[in-house]
VOBA-1610 file (N, C-alpha, C; in pm, whole numbers, padded with zeros to 5 digits, always signed):
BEGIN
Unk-02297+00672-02622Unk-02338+00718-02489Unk-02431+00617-02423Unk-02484+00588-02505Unk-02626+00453-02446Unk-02569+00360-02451Unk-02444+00295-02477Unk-02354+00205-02413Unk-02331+00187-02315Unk-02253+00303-02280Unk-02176+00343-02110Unk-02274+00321-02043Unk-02387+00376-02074Unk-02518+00381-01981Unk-02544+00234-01901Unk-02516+00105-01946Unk-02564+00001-01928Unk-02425-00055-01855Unk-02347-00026-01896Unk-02201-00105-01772Unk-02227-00109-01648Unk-02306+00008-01521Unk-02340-00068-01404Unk-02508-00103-01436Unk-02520-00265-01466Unk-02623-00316-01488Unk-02661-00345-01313Unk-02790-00415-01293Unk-02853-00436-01181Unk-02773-00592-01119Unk-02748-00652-01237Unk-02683-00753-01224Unk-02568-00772-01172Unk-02463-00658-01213Unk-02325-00606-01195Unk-02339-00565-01039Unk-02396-00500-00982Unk-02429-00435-00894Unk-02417-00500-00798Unk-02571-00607-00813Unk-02603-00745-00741Unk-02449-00815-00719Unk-02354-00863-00759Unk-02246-00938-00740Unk-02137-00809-00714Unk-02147-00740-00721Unk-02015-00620-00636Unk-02086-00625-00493Unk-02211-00586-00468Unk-02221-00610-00284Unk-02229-00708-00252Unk-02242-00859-00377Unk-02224-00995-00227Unk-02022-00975-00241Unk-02000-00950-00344Unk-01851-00974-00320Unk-01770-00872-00195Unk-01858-00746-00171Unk-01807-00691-00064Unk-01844-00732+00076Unk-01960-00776+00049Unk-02043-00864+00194Unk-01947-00992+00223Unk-01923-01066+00117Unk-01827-01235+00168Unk-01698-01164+00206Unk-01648-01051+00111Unk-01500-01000+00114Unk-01505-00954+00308Unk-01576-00879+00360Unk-01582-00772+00440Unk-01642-00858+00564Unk-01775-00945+00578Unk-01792-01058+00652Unk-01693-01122+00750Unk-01636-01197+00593Unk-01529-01313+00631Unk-01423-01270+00691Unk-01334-01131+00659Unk-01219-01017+00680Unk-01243-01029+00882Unk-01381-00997+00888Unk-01402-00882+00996Unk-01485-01010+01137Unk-01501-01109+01068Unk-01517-01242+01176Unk-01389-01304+01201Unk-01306-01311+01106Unk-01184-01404+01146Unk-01099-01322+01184Unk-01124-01135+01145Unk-01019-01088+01257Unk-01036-01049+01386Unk-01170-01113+01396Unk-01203-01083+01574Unk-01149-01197+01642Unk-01162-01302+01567Unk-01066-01411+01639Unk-00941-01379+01639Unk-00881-01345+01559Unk-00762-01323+01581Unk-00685-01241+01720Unk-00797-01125+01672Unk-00758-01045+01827Unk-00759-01100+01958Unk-00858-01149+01973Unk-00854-01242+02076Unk-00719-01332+02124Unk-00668-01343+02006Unk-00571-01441+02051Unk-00448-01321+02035Unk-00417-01185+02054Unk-00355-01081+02080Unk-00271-01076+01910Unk-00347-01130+01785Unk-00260-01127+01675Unk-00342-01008+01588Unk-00267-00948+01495Unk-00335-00839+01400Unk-00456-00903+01334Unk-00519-00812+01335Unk-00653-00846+01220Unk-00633-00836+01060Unk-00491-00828+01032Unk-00486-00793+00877Unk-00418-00925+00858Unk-00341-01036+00947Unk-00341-01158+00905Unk-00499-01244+00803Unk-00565-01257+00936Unk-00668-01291+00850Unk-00774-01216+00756Unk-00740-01113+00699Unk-00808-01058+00613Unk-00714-01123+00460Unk-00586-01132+00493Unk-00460-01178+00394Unk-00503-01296+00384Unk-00542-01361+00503Unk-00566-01527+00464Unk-00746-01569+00390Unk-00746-01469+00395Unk-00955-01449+00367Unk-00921-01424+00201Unk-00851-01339+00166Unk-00798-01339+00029Unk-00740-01403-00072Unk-00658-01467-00018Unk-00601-01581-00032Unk-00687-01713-00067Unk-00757-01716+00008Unk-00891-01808+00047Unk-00928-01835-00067Unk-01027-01693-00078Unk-01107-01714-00172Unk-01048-01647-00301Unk-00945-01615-00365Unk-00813-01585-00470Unk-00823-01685-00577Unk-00763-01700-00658Unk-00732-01806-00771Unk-00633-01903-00669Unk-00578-01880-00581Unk-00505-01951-00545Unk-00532-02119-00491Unk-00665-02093-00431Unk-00699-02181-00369Unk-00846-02211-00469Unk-00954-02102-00372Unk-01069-02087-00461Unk-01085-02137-00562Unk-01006-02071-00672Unk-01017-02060-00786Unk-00917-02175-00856Unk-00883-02266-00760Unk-00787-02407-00842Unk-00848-02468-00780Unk-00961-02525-00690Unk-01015-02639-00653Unk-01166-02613-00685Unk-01233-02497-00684Unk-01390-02489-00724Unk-01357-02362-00793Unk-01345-02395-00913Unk-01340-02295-01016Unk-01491-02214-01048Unk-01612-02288-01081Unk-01692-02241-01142Unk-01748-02163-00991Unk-01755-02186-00874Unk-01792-02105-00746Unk-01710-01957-00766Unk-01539-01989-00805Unk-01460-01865-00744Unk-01562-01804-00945Unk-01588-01816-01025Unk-01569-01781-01139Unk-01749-01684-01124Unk-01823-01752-01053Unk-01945-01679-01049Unk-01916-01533-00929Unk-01835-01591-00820Unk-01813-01474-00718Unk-01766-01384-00794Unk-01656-01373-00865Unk-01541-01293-00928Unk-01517-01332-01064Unk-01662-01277-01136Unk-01658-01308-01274Unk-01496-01239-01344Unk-01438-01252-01438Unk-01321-01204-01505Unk-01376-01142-01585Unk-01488-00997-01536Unk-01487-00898-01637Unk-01478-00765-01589Unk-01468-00671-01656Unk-01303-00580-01682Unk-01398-00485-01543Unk-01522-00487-01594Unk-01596-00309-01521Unk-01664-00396-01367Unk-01593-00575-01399Unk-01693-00593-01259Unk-01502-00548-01150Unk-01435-00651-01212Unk-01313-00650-01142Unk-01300-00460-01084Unk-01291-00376-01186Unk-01258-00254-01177Unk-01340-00200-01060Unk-01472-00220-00986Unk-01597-00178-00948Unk-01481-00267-00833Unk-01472-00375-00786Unk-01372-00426-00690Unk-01280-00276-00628Unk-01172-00309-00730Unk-01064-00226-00695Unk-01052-00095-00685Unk-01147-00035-00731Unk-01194+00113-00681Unk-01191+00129-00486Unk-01309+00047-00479Unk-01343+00046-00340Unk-01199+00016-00257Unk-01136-00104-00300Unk-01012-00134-00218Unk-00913-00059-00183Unk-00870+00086-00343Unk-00802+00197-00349Unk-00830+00281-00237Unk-00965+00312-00257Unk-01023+00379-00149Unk-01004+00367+00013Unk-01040+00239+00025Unk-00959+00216+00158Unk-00834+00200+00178Unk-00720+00191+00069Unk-00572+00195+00136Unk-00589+00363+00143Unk-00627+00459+00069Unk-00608+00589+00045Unk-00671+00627+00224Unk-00803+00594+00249Unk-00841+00640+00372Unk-00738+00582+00502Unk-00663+00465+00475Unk-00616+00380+00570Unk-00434+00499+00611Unk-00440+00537+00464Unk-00280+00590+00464Unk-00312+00761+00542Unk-00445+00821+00502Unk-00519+00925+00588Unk-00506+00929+00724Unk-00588+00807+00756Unk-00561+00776+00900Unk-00440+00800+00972Unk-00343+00743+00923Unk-00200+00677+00960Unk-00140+00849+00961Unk-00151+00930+00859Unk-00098+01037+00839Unk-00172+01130+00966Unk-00247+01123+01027Unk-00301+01192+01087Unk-00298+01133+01244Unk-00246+01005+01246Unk-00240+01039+01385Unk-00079+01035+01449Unk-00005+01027+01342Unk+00222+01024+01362Unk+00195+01170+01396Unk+00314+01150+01474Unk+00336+01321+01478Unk+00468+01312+01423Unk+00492+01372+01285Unk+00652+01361+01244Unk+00750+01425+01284Unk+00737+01547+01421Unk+00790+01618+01458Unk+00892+01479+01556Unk+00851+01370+01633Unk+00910+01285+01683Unk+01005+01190+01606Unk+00915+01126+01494Unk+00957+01074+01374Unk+01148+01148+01340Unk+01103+01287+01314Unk+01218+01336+01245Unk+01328+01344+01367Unk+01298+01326+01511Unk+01411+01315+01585Unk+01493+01192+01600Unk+01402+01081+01541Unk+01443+00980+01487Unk+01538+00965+01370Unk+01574+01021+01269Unk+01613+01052+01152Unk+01709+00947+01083Unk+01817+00981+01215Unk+01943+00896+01216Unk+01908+00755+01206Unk+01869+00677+01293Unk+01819+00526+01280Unk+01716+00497+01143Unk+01616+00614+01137Unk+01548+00567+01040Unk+01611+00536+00911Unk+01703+00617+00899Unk+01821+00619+00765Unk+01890+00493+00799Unk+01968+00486+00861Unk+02003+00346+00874Unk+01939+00223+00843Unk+01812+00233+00891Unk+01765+00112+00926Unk+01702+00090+00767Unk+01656+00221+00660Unk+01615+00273+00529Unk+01713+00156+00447Unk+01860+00244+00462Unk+01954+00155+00372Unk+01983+00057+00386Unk+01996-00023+00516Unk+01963-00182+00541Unk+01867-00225+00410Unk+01743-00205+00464Unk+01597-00236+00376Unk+01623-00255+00290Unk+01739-00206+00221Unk+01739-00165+00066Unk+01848-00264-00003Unk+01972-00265+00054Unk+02082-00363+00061Unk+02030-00467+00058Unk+02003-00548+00207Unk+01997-00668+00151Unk+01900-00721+00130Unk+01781-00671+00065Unk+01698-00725-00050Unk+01704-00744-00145Unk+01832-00612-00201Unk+01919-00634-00312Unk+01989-00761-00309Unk+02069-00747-00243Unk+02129-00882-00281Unk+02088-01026-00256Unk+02031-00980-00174Unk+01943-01174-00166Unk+01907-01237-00306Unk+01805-01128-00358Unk+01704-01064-00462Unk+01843-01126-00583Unk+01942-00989-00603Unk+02018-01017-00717Unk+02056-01195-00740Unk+02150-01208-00611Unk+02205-01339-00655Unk+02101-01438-00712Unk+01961-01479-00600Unk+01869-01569-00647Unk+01880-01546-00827Unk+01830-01450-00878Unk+01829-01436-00997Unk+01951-01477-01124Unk+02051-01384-01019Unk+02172-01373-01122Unk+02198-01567-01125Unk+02152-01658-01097Unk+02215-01763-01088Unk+02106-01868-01149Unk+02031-01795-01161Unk+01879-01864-01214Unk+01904-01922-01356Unk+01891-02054-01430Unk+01922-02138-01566Unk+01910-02040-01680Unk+01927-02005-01753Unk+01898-01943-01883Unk+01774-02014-01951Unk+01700-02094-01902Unk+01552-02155-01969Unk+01458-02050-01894Unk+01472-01993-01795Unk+01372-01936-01736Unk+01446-01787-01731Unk+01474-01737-01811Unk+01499-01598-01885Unk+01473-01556-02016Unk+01389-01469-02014Unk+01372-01415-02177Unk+01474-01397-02221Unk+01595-01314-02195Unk+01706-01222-02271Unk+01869-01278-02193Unk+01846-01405-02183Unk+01975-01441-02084Unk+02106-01359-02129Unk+02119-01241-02195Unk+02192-01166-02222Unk+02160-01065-02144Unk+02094-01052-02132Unk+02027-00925-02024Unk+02008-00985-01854Unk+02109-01045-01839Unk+02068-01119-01692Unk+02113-01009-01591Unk+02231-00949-01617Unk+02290-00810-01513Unk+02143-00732-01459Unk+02112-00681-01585Unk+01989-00535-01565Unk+01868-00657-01511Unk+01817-00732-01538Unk+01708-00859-01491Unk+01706-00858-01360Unk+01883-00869-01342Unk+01856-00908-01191Unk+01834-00821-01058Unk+01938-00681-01123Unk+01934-00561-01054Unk+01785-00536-01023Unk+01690-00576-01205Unk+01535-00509-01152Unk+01458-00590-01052Unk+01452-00779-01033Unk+01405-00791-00941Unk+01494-00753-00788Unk+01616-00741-00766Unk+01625-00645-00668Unk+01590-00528-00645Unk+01559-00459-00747Unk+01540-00291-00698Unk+01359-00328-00677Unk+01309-00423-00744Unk+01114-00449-00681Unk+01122-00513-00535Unk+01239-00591-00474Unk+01168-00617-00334Unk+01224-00560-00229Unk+01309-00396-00242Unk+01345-00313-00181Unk+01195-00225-00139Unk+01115-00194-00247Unk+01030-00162-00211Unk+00902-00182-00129Unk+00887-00105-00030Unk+00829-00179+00089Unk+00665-00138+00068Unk+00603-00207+00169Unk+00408-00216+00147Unk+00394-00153+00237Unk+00411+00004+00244Unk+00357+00117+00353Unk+00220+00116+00418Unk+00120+00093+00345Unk-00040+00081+00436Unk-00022-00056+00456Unk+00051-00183+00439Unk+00046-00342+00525Unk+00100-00272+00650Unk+00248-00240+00663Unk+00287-00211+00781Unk+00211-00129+00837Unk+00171+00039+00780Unk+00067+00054+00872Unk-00045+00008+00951Unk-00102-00079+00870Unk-00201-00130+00902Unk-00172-00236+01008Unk-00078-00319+01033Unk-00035-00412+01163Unk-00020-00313+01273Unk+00090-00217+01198Unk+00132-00146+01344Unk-00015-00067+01439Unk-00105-00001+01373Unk-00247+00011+01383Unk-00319-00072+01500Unk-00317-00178+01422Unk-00351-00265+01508Unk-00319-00343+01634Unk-00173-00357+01615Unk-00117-00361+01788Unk-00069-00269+01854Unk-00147-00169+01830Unk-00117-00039+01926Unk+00016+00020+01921Unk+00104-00007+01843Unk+00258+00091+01831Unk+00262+00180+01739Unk+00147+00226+01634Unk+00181+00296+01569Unk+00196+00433+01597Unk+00112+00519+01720Unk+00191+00626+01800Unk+00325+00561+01892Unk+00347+00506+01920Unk+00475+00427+02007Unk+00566+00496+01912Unk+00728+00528+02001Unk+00861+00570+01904Unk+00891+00426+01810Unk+00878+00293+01821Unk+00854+00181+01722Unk+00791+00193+01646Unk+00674+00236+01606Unk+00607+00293+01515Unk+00653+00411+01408Unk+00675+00562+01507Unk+00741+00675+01437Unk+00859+00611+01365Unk+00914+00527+01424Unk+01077+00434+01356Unk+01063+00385+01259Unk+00955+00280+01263Unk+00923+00191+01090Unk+00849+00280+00988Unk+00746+00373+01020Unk+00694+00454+00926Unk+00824+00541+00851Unk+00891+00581+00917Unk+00980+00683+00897Unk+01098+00614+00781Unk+01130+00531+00877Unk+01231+00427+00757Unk+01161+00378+00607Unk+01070+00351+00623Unk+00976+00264+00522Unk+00975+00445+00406Unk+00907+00533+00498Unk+00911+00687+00350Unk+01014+00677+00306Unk+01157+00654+00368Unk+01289+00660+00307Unk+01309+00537+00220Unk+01277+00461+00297Unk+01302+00343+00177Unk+01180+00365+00059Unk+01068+00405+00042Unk+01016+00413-00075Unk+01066+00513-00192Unk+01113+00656-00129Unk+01183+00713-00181Unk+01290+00649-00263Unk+01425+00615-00175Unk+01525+00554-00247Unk+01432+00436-00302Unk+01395+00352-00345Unk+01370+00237-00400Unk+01290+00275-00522Unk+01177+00351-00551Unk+01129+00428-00651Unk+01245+00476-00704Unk+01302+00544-00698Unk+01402+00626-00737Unk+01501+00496-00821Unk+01507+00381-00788Unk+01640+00327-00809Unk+01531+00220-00888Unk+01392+00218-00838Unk+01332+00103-00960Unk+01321+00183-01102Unk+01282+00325-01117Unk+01295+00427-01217Unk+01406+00393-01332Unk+01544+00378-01261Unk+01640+00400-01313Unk+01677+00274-01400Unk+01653+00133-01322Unk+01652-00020-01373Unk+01567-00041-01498Unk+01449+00050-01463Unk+01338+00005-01582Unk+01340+00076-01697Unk+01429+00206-01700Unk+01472+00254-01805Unk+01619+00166-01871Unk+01666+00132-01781Unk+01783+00054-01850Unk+01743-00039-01923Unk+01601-00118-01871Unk+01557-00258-01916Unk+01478-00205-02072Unk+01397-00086-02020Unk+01332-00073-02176Unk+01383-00027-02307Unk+01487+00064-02267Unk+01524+00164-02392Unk+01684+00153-02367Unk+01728+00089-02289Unk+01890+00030-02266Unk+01962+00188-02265Unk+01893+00268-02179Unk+01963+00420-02123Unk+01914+00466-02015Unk+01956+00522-01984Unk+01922+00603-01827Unk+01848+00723-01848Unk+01748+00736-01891Unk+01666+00924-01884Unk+01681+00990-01756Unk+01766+01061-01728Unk+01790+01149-01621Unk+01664+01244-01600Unk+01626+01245-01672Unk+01514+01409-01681Unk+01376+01322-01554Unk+01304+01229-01633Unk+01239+01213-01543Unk+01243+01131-01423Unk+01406+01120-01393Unk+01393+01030-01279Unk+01393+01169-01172Unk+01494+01266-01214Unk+01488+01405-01157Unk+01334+01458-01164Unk+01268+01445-01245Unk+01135+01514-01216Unk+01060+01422-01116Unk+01047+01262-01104Unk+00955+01225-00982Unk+01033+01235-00835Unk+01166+01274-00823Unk+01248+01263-00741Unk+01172+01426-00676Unk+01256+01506-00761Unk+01230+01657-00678Unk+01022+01704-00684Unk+00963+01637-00762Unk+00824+01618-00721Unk+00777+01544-00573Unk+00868+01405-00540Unk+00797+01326-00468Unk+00907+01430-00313Unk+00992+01459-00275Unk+01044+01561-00185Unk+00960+01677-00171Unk+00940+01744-00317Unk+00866+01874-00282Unk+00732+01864-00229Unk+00675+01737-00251Unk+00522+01731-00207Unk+00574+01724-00063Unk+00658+01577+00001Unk+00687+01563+00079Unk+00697+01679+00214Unk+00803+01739+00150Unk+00826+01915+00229Unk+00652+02007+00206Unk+00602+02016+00164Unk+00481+02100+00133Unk+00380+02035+00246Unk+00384+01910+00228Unk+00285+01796+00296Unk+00297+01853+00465Unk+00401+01821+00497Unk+00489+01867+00599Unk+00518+02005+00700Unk+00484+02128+00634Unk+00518+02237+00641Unk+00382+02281+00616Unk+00336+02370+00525Unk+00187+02394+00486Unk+00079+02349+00503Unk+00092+02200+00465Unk-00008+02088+00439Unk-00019+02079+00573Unk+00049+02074+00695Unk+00049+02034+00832Unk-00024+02171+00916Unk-00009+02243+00863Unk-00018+02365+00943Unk-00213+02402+00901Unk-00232+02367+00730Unk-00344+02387+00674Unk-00455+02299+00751Unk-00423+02149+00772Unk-00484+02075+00814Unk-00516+02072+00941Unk-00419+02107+01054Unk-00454+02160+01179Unk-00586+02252+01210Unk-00552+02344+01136Unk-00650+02476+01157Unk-00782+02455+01094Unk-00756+02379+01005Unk-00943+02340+00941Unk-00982+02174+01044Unk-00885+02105+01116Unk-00925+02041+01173Unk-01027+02126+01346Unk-00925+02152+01394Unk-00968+02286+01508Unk-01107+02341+01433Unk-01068+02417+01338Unk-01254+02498+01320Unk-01318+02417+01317Unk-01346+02207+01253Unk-01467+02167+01234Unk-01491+02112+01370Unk-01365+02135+01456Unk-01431+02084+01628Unk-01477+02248+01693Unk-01464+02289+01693Unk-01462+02458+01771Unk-01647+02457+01719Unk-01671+02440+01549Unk-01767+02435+01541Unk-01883+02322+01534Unk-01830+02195+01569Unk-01939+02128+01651Unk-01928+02170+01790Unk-01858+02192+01888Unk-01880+02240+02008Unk-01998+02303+01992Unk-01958+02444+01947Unk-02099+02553+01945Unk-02216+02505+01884Unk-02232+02395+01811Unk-02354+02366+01710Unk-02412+02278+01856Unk-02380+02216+01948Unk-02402+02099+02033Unk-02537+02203+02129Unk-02645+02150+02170Unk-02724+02216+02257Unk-02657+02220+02362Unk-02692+02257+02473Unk-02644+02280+02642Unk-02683+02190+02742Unk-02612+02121+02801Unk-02653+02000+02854Unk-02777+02044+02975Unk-02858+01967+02972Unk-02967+02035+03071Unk-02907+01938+03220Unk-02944+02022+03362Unk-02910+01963+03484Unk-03021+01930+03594
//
């Protein structure tokens, strides 16, 4: 118990808020430039990451990126908490201001435009692979299921990135907006669903039906609940906490 006790040290602490101060700083200066020049602010937060990443950072001034972003487990973790947090509040947001009642009059295109998404990423995806040397394959016997799986990973799309652009240049109430959100749930659906199925082939060389059916009719039923209940629940406790700041507000004097 007097172990645990000592993992957020003062020290630990000290380097999680400069890393959120340089992270959050740098993010939120270079995306004011950006705006300015009428481009999203999540470009340069991508390029701020990047930046300061192993990529760059961390291959030309190693011991700088290595003190910012020591490689230990409870500092990294103390990172990615916070970051969770904001895609979770970011996907909140996004959920709360679509109205899916428009969305779903959309349906038809969104499906369309879903199975596009899905196609030809597949196959771009497959062939690159399927054609790739046998030195740079573990199981060059296994190149079929290999390749299917990096196709069925870049079907799957980055729902809070796109939110987060569309956000930012003002279309995400726009019917362009209701359109890509809408397509993108369908495509995560089918693409989960079909990465499920690849990665059981790849691990245990069978298809488990049971739980691809259990995250399938789980991730719909939330879906429908979310939708129906969840929509109706959230309304009405939204309304009471305005109804009751109204009344909590004094009376404007004249």
């Amino acid at each position: 118990m007097e172990q645990h006790m000592h993992f957020l040290s003062e020290s630990r602490i000290l380097v999680f808020l400069l890393q959120v101060l340089v992270l959050m700083g740098l993010a939120r200066g270079f995306g004011e430039i950006l705006r300015r020049w009428k481009q999203p602010a999540l470009t340069a937060e991508i390029l701020v990451g990047i930046c300061l990443g192993p990529t760059i950072l961390g291959r030309f001034a190693p011991g700088l990126h290595g003190a910012m972003f020591p490689p230990d487990a409870v500092q990294q973790t103390m990172l990615d908490t916070v970051a969770w947090i904001g895609v979770l509040f970011l996907l909140l947001e996004t959920g709360l201001e679509i109205d899916f009642s428009i969305a779903w009059r959309q349906r038809g295109a969104a499906f369309i435009i879903a199975i596009a998404d899905i196609a030809v990423p597949i196959v771009v995806a497959f062939a690159a692979v399927w054609f790739l040397p046998d030195r740079h394959l573990v199981d060059p016997s296994r190149r079929l299921a290999f390749s299917f799986f990096m196709g069925t990973v870049m079907t799957i799309s980055a729902m809070p990135l796109a939110a987060r652009v569309l956000h930012d240049l003002n279309l995400l109430k726009a019917d362009l907006g209701f359109l890509v959100m809408s397509a993108l749930a369908v495509n995560d659906i089918i693409g989960w669903v079909l990465f499920m199925v690849i990665l059981g082939i790849l691990t245990t060389s069978t298809v488990a039906l049971g739980p691809i059916l259990t995250v399938f009719i789980a991730t719909v039923g939330f879906a429908t609940l979310a939708l129906t209940l969840g929509r109706r629940f959230s309304t009405a406790l939204f309304d009471a906490v305005k109804s009751r700041d109204l009344r909590s507000r004094p009376p404007r004097s004249r």
